[in-house]
BAFITI-676148 format. One record per residue: x, z, y of N, C-alpha, C, O, CB in turn. Coordinates in steps of 0.05 Angstrom, whole numbers, padded with zeros to 5 digits, always signed. Glycine has a CB too. Example, Ala and Ser with C-alpha at 12.3 -4.5 7.8 and 13.67 -1.06 7.14 Angstrom:
REM residues 2
+00264+00156-00114+00246+00156-00090+00264+00156-00066+00285+00169-00066+00226+00181-00089+00257+00142-00045+00273+00143-00021+00258+00157+00001+00268+00161+00023+00282+00114-00012
//
This chain:
REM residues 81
-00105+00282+00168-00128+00273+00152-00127+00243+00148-00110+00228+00159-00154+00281+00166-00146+00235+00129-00144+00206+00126-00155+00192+00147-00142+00172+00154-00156+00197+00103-00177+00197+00159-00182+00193+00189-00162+00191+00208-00167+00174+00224-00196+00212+00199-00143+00201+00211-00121+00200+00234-00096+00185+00222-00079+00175+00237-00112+00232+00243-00094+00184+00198-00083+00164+00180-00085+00135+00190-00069+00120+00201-00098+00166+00153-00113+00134+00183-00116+00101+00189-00119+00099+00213-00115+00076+00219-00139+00086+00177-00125+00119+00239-00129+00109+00256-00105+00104+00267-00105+00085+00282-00144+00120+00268-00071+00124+00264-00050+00109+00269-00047+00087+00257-00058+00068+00269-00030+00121+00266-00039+00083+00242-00042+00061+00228-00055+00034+00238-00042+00013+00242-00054+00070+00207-00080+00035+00243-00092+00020+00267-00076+00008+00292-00070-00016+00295-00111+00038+00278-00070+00032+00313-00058+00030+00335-00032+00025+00334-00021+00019+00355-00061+00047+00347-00019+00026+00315+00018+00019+00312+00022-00003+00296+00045-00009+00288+00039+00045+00295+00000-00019+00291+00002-00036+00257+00019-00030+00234+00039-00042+00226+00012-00066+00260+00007-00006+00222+00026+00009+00207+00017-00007+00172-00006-00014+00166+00020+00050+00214+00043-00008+00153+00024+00000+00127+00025+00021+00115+00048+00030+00113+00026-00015+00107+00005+00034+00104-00003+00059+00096+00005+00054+00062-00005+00037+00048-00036+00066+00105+00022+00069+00056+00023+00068+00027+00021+00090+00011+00038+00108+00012+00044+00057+00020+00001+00091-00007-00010+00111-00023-00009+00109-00047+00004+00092-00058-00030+00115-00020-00023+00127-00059-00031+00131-00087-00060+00142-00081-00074+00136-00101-00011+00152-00105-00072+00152-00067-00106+00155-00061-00121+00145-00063-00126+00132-00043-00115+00158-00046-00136+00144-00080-00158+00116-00083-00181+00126-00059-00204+00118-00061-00176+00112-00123-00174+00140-00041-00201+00132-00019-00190+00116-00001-00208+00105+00012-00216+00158-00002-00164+00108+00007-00150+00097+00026-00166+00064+00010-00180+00050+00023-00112+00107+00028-00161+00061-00009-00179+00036-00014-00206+00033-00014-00218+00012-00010-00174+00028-00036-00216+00054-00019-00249+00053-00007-00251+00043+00010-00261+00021+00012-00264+00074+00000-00241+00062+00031-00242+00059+00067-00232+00037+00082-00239+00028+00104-00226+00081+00081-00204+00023+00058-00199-00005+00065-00222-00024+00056-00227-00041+00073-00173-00013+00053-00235-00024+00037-00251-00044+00029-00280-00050+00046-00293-00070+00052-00255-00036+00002-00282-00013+00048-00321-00019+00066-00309-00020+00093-00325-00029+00109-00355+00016+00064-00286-00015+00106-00282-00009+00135-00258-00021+00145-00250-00017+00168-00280+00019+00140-00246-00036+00128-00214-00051+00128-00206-00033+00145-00208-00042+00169-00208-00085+00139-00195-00002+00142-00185+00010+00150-00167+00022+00130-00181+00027+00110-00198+00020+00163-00136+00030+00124-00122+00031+00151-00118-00003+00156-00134-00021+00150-00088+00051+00151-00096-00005+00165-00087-00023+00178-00081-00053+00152-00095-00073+00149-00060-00007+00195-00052-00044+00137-00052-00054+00115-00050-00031+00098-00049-00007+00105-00033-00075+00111-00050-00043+00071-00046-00013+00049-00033-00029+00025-00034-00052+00018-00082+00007+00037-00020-00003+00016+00006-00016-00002-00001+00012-00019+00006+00035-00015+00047-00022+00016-00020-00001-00045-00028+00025-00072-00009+00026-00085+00003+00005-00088-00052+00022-00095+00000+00044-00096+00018+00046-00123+00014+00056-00144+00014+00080-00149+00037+00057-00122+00008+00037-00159-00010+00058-00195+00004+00051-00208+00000+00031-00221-00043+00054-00212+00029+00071-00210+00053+00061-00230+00052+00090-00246+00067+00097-00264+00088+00052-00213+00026+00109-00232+00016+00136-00252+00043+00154-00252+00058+00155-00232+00007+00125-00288+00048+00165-00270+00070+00203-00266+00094+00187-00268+00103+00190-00290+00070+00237-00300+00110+00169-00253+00140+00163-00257+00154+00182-00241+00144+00195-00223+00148+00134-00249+00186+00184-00252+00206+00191-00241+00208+00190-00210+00203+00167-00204+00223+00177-00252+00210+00197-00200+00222+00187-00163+00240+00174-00163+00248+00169-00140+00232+00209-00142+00252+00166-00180+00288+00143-00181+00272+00125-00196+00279+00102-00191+00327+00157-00204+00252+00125-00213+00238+00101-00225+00217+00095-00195+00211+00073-00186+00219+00111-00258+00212+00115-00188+00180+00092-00158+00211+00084-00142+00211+00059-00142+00142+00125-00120+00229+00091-00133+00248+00084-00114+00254+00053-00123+00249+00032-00111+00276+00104-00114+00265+00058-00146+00278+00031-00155+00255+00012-00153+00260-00008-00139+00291+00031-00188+00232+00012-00162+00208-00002-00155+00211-00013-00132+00220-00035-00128+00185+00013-00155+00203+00006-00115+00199-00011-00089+00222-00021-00080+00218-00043-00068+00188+00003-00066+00245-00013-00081+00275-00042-00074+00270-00062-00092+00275-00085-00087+00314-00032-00083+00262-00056-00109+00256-00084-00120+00241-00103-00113+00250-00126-00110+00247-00083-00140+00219-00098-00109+00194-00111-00092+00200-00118-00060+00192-00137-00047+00167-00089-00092+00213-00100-00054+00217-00101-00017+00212-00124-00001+00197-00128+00017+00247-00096-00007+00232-00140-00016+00232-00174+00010+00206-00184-00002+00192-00199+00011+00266-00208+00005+00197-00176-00030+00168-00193-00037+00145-00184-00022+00125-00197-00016+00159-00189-00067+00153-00159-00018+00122-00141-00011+00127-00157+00023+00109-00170+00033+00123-00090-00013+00148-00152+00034+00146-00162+00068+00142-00180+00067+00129-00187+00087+00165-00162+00089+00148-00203+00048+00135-00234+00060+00091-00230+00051+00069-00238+00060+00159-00273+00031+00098-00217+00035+00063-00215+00023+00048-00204+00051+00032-00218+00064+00057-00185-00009+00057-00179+00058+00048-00169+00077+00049-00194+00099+00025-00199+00097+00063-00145+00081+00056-00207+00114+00052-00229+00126+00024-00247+00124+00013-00261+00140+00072-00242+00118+00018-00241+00098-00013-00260+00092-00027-00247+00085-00050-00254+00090-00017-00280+00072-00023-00221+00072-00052-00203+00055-00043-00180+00072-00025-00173+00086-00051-00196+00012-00064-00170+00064-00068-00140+00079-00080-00106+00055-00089-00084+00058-00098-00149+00106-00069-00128+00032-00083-00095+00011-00053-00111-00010-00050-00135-00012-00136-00095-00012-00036-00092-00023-00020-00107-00040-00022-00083-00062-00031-00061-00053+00011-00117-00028-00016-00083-00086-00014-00059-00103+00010-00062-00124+00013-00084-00135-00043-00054-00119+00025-00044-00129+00047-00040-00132+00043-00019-00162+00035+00004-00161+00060-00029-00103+00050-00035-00190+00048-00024-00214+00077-00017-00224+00097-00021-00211+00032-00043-00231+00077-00008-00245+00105-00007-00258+00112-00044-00269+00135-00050-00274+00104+00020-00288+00097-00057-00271+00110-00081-00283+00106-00112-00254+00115-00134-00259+00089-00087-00321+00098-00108-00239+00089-00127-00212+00076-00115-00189+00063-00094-00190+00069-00149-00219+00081-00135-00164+00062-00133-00143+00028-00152-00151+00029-00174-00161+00080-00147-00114+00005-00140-00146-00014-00152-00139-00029-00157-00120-00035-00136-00109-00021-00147-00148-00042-00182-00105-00045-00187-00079-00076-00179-00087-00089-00188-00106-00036-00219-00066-00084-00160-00069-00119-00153-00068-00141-00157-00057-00165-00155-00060-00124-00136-00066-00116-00167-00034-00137-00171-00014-00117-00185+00013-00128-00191+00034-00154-00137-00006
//
């Protein structure tokens, strides 16, 4: 469940990366999970989200270092929080 989601997440300092927009609810009123990494890059390929995120990789880990919500489109990372 998303409850046991964030609560690992919590206890391991995990980032949770989704496409669920309640995981950002629950981050926003409850900064839960831990960090969260959205992806609204909408119906792509799986070799198009793959290539995405190698692309982003060393950007998203230094981001993750300072922010704790990042979101991940087909054309950039955005810092949200």
């Amino acid at each position: 469940s998303d409850k046991d989601i964030n609560a690992l997440s919590l206890l391991e300092q995990r980032i949770v990366i989704t496409k669920d927009a309640d995981f950002v609810d629950s981050f926003l009123i409850n900064q839960q999970p831990y960090k969260l990494l959205l992806i609204t890059t909408g119906n792509v390929a799986n070799a198009q989200l793959e290539s995405l995120l190698f692309q982003y990789l060393d950007t998203m880990l230094e981001l993750f270092m300072q922010y704790n919500f990042i979101e991940l489109n087909q054309t950039t990372l955005l810092i949200r929080q």
